[in-house]
C-alpha positions as a LaTeX table, in Angstrom:
\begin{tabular}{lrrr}
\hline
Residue & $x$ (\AA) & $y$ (\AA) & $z$ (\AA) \\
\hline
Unk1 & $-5.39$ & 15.24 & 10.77 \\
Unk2 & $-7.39$ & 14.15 & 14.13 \\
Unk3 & $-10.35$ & 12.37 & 14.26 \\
Unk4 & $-12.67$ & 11.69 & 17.72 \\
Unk5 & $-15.18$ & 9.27 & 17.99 \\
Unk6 & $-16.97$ & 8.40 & 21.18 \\
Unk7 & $-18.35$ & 9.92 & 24.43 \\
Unk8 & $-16.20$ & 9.36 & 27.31 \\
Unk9 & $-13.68$ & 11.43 & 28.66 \\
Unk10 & $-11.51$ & 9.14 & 30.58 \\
Unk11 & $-7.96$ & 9.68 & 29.41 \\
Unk12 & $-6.73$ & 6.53 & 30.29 \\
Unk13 & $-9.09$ & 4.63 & 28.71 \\
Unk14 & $-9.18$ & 6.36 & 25.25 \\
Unk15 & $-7.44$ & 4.16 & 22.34 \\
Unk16 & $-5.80$ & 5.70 & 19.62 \\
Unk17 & $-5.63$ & 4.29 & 16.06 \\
Unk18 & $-3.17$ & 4.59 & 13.12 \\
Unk19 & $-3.67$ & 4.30 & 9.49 \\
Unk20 & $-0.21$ & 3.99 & 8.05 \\
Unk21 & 0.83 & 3.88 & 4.23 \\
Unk22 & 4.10 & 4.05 & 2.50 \\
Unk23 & 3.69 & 7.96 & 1.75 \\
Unk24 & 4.39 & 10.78 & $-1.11$ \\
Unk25 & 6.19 & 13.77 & $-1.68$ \\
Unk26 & 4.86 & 16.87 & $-0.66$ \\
Unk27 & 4.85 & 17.93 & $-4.13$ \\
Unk28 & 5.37 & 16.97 & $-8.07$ \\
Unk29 & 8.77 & 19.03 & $-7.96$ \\
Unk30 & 12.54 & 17.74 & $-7.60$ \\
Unk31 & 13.25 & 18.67 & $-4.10$ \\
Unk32 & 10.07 & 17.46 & $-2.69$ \\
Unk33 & 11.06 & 13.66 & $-4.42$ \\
Unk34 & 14.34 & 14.26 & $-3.54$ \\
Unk35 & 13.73 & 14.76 & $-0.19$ \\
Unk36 & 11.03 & 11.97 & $-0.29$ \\
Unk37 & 13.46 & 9.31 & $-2.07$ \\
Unk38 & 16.16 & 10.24 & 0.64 \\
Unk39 & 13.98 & 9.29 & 3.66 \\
Unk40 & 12.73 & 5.76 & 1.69 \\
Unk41 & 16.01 & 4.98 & 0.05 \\
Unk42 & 18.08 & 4.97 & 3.63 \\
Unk43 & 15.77 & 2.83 & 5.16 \\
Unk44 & 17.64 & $-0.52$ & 5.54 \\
Unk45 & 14.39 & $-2.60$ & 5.37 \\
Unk46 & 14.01 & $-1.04$ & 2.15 \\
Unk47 & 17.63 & $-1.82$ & 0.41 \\
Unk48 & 19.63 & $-3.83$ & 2.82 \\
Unk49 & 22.75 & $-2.92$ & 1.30 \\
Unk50 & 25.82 & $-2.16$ & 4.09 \\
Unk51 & 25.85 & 1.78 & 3.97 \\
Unk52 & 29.61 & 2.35 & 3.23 \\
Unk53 & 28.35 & 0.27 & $-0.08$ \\
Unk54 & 24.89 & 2.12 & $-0.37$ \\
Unk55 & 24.82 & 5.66 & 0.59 \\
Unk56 & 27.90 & 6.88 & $-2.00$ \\
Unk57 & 25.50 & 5.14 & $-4.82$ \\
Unk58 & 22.52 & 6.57 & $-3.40$ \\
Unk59 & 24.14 & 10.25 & $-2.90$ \\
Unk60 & 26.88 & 9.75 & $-6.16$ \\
Unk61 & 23.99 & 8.81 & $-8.53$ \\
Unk62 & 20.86 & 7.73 & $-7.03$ \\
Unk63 & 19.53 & 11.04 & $-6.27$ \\
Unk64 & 21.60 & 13.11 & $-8.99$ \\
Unk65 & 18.78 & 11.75 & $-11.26$ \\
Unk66 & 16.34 & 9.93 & $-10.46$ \\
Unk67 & 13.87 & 12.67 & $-8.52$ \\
Unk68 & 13.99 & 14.63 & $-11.89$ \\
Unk69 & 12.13 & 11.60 & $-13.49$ \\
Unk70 & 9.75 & 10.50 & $-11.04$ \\
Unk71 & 8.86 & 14.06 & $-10.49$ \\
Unk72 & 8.21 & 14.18 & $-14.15$ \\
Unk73 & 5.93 & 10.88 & $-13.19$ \\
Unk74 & 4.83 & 12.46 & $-10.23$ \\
Unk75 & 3.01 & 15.56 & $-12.66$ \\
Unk76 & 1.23 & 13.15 & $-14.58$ \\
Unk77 & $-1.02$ & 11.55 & $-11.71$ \\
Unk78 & $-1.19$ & 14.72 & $-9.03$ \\
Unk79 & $-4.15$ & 16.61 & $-8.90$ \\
Unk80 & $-5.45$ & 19.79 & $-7.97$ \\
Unk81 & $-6.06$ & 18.14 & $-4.64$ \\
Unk82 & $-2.36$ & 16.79 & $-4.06$ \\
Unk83 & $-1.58$ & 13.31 & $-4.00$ \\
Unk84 & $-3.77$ & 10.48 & $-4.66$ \\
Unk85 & $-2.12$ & 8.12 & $-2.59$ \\
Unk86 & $-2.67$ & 11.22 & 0.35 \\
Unk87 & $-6.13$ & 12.31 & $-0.69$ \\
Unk88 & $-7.50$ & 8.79 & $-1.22$ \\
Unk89 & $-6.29$ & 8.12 & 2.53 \\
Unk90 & $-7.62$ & 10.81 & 4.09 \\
Unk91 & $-11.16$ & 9.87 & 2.71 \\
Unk92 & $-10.31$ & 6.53 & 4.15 \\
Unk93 & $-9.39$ & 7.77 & 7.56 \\
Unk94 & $-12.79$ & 9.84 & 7.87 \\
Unk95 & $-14.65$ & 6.54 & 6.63 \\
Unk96 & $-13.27$ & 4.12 & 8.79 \\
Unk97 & $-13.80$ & 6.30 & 11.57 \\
Unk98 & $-17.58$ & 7.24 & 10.70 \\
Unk99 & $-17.90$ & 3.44 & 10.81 \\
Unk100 & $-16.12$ & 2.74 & 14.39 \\
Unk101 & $-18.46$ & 6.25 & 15.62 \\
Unk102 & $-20.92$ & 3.67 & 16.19 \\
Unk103 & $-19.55$ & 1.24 & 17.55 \\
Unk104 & $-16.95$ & 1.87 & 20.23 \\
Unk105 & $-18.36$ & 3.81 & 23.03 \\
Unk106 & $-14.67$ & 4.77 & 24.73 \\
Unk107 & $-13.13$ & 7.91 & 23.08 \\
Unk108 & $-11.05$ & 7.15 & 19.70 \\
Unk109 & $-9.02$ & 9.01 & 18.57 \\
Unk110 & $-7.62$ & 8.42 & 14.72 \\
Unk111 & $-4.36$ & 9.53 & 12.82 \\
Unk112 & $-3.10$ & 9.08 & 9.72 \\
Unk113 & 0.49 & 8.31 & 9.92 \\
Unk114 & 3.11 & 7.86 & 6.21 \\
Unk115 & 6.14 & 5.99 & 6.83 \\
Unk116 & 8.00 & 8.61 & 4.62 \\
Unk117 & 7.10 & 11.99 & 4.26 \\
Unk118 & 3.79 & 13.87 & 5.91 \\
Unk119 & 1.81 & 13.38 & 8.02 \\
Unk120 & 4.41 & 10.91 & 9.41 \\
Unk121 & 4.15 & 8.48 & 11.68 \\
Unk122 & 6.06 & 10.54 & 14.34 \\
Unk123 & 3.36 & 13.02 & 14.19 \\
Unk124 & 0.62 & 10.90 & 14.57 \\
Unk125 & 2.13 & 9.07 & 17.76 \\
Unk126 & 3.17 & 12.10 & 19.53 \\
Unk127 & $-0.65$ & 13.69 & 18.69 \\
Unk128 & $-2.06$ & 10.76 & 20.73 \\
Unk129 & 0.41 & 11.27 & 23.57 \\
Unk130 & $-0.05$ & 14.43 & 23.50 \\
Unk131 & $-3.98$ & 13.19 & 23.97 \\
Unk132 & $-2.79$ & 10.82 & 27.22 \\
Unk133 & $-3.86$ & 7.85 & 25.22 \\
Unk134 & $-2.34$ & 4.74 & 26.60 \\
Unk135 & $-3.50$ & 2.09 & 23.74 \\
Unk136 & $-2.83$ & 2.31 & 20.36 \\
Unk137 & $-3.29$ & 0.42 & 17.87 \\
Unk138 & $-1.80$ & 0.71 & 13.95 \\
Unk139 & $-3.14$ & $-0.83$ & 10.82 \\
Unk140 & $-0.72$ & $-0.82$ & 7.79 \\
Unk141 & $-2.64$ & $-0.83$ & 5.09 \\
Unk142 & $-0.34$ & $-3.51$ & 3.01 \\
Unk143 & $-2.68$ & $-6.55$ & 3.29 \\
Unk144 & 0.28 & $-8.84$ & 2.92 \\
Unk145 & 3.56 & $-8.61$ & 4.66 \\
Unk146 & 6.71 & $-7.69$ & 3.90 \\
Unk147 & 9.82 & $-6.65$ & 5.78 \\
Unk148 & 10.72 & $-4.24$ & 3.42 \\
Unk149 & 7.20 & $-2.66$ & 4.56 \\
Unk150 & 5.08 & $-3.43$ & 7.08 \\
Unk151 & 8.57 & $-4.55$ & 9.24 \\
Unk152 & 9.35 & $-0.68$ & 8.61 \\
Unk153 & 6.38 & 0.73 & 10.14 \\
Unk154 & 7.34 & $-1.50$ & 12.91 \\
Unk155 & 10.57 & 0.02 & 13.25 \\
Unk156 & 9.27 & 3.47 & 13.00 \\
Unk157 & 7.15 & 3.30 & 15.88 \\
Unk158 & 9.66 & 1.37 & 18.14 \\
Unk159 & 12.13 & 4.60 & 17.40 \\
Unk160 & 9.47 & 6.60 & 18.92 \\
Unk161 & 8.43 & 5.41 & 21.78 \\
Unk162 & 11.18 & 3.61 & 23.16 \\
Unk163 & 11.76 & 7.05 & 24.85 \\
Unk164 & 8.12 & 7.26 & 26.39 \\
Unk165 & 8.73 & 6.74 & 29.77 \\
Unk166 & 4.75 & 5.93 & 29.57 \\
Unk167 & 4.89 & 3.08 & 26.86 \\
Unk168 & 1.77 & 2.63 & 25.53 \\
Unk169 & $-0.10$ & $-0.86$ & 24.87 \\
Unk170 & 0.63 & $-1.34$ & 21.18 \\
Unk171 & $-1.03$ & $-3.72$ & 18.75 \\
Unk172 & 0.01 & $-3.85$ & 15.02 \\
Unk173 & $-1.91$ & $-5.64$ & 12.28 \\
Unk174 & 0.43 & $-8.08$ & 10.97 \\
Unk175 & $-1.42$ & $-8.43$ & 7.19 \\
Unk176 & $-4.53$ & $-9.07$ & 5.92 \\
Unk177 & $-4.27$ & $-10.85$ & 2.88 \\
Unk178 & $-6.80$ & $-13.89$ & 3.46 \\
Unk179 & $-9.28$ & $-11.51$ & 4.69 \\
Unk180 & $-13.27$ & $-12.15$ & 3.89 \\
Unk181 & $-14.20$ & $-8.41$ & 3.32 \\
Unk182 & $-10.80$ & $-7.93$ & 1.25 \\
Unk183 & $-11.14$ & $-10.82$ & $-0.71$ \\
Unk184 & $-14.76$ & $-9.64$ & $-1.35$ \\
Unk185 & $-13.88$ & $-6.19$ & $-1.57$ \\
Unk186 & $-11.60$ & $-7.26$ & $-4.59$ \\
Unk187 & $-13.64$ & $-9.46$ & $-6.01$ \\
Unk188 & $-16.70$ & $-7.40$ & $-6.39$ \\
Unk189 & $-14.57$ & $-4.66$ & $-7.91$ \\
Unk190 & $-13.79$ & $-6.99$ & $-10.72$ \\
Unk191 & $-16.96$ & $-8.45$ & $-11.63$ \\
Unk192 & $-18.06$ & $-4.44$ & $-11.36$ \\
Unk193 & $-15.34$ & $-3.92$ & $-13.69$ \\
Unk194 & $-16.68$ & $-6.92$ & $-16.15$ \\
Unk195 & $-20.28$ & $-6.19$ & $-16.05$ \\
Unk196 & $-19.61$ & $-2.57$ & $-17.51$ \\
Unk197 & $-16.34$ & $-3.32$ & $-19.57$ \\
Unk198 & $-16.76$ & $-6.97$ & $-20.86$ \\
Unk199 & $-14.28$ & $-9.41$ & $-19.49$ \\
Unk200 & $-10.82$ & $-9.27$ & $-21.36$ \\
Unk201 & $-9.10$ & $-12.99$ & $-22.23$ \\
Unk202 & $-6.91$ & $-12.46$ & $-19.36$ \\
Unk203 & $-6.51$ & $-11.34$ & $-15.86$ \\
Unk204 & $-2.97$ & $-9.81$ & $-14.76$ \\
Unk205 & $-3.29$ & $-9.70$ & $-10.77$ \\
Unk206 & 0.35 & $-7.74$ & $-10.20$ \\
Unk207 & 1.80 & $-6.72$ & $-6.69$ \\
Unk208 & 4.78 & $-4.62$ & $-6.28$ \\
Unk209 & 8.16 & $-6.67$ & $-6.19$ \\
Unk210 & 10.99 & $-7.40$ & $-3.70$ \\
Unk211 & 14.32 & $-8.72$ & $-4.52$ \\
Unk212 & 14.40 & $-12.15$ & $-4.75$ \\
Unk213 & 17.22 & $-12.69$ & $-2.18$ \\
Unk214 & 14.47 & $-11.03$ & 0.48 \\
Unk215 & 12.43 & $-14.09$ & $-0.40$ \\
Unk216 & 15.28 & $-16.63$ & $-0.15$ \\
Unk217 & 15.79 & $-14.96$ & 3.23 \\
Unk218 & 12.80 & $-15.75$ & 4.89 \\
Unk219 & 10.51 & $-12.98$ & 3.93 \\
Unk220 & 6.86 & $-14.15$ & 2.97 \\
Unk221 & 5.77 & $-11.50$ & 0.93 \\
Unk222 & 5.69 & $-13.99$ & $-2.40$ \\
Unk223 & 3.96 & $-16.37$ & $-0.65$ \\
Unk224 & 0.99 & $-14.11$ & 0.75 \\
Unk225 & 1.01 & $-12.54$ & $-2.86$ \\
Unk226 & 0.14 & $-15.52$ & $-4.63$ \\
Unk227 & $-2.55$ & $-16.73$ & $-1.88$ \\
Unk228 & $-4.29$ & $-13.89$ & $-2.35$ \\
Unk229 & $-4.04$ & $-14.32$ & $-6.21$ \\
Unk230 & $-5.57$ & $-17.75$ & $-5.86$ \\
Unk231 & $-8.25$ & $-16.84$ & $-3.50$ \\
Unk232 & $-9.38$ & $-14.11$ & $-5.80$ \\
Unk233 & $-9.56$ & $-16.65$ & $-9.02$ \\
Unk234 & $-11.26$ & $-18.88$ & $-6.93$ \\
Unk235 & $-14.10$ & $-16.05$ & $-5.82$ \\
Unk236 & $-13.76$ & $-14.99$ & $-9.65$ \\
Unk237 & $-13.92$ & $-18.63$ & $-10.34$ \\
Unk238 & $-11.38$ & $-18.42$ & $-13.10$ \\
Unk239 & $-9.56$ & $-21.20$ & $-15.12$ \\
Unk240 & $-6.00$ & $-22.15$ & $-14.30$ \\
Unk241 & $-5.05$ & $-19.97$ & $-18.07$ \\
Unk242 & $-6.86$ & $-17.23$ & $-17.88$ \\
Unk243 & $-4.98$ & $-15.10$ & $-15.05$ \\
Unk244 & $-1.33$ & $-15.03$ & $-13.66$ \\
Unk245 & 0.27 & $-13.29$ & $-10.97$ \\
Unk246 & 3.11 & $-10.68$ & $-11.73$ \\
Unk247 & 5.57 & $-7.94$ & $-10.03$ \\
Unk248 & 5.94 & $-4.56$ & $-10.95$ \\
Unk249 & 8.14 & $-1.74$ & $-9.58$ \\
Unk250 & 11.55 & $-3.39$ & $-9.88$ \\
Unk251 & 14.82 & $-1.17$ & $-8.97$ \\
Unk252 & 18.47 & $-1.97$ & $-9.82$ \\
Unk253 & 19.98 & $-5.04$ & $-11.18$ \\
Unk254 & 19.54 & $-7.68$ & $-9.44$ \\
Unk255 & 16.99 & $-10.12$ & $-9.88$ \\
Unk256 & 13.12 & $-9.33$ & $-8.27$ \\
Unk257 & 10.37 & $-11.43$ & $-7.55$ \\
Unk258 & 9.21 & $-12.45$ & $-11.07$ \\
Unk259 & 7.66 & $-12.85$ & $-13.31$ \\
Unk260 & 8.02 & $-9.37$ & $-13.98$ \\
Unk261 & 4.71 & $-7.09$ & $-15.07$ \\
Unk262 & 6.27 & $-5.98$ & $-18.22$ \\
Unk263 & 8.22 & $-8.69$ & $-19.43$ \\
Unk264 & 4.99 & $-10.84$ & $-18.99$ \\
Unk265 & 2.33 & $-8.06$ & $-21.03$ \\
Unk266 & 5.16 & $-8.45$ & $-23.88$ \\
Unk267 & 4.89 & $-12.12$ & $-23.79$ \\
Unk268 & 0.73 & $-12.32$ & $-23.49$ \\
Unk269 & 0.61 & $-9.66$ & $-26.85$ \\
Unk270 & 2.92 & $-11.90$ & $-28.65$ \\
Unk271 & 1.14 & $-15.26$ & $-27.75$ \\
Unk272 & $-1.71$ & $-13.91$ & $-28.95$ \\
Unk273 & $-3.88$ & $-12.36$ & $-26.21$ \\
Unk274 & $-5.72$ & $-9.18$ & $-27.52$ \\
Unk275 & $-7.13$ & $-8.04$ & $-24.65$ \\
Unk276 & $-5.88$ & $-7.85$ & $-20.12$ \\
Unk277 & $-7.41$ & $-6.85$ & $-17.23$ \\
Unk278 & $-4.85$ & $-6.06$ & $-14.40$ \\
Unk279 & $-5.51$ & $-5.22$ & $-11.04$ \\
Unk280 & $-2.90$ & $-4.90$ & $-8.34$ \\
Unk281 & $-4.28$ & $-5.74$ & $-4.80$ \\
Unk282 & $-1.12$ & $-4.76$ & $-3.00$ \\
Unk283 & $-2.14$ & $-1.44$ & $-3.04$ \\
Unk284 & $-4.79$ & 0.41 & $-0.55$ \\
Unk285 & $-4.96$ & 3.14 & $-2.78$ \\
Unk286 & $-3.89$ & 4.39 & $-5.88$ \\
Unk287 & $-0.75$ & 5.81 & $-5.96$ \\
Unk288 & 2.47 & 6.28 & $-8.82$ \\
Unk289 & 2.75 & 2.22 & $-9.14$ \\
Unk290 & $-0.60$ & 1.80 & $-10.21$ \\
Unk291 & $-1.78$ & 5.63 & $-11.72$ \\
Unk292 & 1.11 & 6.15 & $-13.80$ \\
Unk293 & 3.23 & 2.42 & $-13.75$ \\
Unk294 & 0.75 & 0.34 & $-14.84$ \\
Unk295 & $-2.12$ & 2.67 & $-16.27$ \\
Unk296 & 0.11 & 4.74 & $-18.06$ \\
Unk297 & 3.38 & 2.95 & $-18.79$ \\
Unk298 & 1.92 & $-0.58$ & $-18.92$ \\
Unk299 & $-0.25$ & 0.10 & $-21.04$ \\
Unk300 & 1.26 & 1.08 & $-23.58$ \\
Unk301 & 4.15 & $-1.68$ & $-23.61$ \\
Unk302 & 0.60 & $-3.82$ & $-23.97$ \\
Unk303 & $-0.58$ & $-1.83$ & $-26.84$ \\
Unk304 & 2.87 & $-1.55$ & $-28.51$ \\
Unk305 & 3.67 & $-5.04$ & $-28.16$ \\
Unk306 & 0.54 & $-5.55$ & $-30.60$ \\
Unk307 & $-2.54$ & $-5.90$ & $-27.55$ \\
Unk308 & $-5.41$ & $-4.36$ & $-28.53$ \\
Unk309 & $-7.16$ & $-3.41$ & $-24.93$ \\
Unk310 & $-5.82$ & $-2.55$ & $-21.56$ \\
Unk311 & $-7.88$ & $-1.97$ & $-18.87$ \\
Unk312 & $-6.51$ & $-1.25$ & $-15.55$ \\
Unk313 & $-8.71$ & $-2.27$ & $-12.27$ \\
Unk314 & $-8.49$ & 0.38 & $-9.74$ \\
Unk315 & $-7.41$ & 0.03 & $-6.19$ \\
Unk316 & $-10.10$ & $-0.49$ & $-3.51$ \\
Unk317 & $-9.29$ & 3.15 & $-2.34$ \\
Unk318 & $-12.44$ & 4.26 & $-0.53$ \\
Unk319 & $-15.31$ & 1.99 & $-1.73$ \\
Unk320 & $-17.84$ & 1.05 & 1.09 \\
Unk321 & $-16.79$ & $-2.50$ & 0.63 \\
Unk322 & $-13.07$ & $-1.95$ & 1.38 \\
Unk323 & $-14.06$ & 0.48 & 4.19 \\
Unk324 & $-16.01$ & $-2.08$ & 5.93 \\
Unk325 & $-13.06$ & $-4.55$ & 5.46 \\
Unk326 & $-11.01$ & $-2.47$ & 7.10 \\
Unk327 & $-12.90$ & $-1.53$ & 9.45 \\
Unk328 & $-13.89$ & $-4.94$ & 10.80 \\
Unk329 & $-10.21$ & $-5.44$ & 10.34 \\
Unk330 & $-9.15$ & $-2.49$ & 13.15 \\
Unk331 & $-12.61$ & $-3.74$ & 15.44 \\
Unk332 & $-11.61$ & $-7.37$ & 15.33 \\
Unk333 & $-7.96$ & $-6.52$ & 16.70 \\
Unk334 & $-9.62$ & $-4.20$ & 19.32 \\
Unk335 & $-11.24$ & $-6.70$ & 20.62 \\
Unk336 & $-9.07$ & $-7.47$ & 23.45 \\
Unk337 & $-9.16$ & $-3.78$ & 24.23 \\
Unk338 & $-13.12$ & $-3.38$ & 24.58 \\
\hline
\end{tabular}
């Protein structure tokens, strides 16, 4: 998808923008999340593994089985207009360029650009050389950073232009995760939440996990996770007990971020705690982690485990709030540009 904003015509002075997200399959079936597990599961950012170690377990057993589940998942969340994660993006895309239509007077021109699957990033940075546009600049929408994410869009676009003869000025939006608008964004969304719902005893704020050794490595996705936690019960201004940060999404055997989403809904129900909230701010948009993960599956570990009420938070996805979050986010890093 292409989006223009602006009047002028100059070629060389037009800026292109990229909204990049993890991505989806093309469709609830095996292929299509075969396919789709294929492209994430080989990225080295994502399991760091050597390959001679990775790819027989990945091709041996990996993908043998695993796309027949998650496209099992996969059914339970898609609807009639695809995706959510893809749907709820492209809203976003047409948003945050309404907003910037009045504001940048040089000619934009806006992709939207999955690090696996379609439309992929490729795509979107060959449509704006294809346009002659000679600054571009991408926002991955993972307000905090991780190498196993953000570090991968990175590489993606390096592999594409570093044959452009014509390399483009390139600015990428590191993370966002102390941002004003987010943080407001968020925390508006919960008292929202509240005001219809009641307030539950407790407040699960869950991100999606790394391994831990990513962590011991250097990486400072934990850290960003649990500043954003604390910023948000500070807006929300919560008590030290009554919320807790948690990680979801866990893959293999060895040990992840903790503590771990599940593990810690077991242990709330059996202290005690009748009712959680969770809300996962990781996420842009709503997508298998959060629809059928923690909606679905959480919930009814919760319930199981003897909790009486579950209420999941959803994502920001395309309120006005979060749009003109991100949007100040993309304006502020054009400013250099303008």
């Amino acid at each position: 998808m292409r989006y223009q904003t602006g009047i002028n015509s100059d070629r060389n002075r037009s800026i292109g923008i990229i909204l990049a997200n993890l991505g989806t399959p093309d469709a609830p079936d095996s292929l299509a999340v075969r396919q789709f597990l294929a492209q994430f599961l080989h990225d080295h950012r994502v399991v760091e593994l050597h390959r001679m170690i990775w790819c027989p377990i990945l091709h041996g057993i990996i993908l043998r089985f695993r796309p027949r589940r998650s496209a099992t998942a996969y059914k339970t969340i898609w609807s009639p207009a695809g995706s959510p994660l893809l749907t709820i993006a492209r809203r976003q895309t047409d948003l945050i360029s309404d907003y910037l239509q009045q504001k940048i007077e040089l000619p934009v021109y806006f992709e939207l650009g999955m690090r696996y699957g379609n439309p992929s990033i490729v795509s979107a940075l060959n449509n704006l050389a294809e346009r002659g546009t000679e600054q571009i600049l991408i926002l991955p929408l993972y307000p905090q950073y991780s190498s196993s994410t953000t570090a991968s869009i990175y590489d993606a676009v390096a592999n594409v232009v570093k044959s452009w003869r014509n390399l483009p000025a390139l600015h990428i939006v590191r993370d966002y995760h102390l941002n004003e608008g987010y943080l407001n964004a968020l925390t508006s969304s919960i008292s929202e939440h509240w005001a219809k719902q009641g307030r539950a005893e407790h407040l699960l704020i869950s991100f999606h996990g790394t391994p831990e050794r990513y962590r011991q490595a250097g990486d400072p996705y934990a850290e960003q996770c649990f500043a954003t936690a604390t910023a948000l019960a500070e807006k929300l201004k919560l008590s030290q007990g009554d919320w807790q940060v948690t990680f979801q999404s866990r893959f293999g055997r060895a040990a992840w971020l903790q503590p771990y989403t599940d593990e810690s809904l077991v242990q709330l129900a059996n202290q005690g705690v009748r009712s959680v909230d969770v809300i996962c701010p990781g996420f842009s948009a709503d997508c298998l982690e959060t629809l059928e993960e923690i909606e679905i599956q959480s919930r009814e570990i919760f319930l199981r485990s003897g909790g009486e009420k579950f209420h999941y938070i959803p994502c920001l996805n395309d309120r006005r709030d979060h749009i003109l979050a991100l949007g100040s986010i993309v304006e502020q890093a054009l400013a250099g540009w303008l």
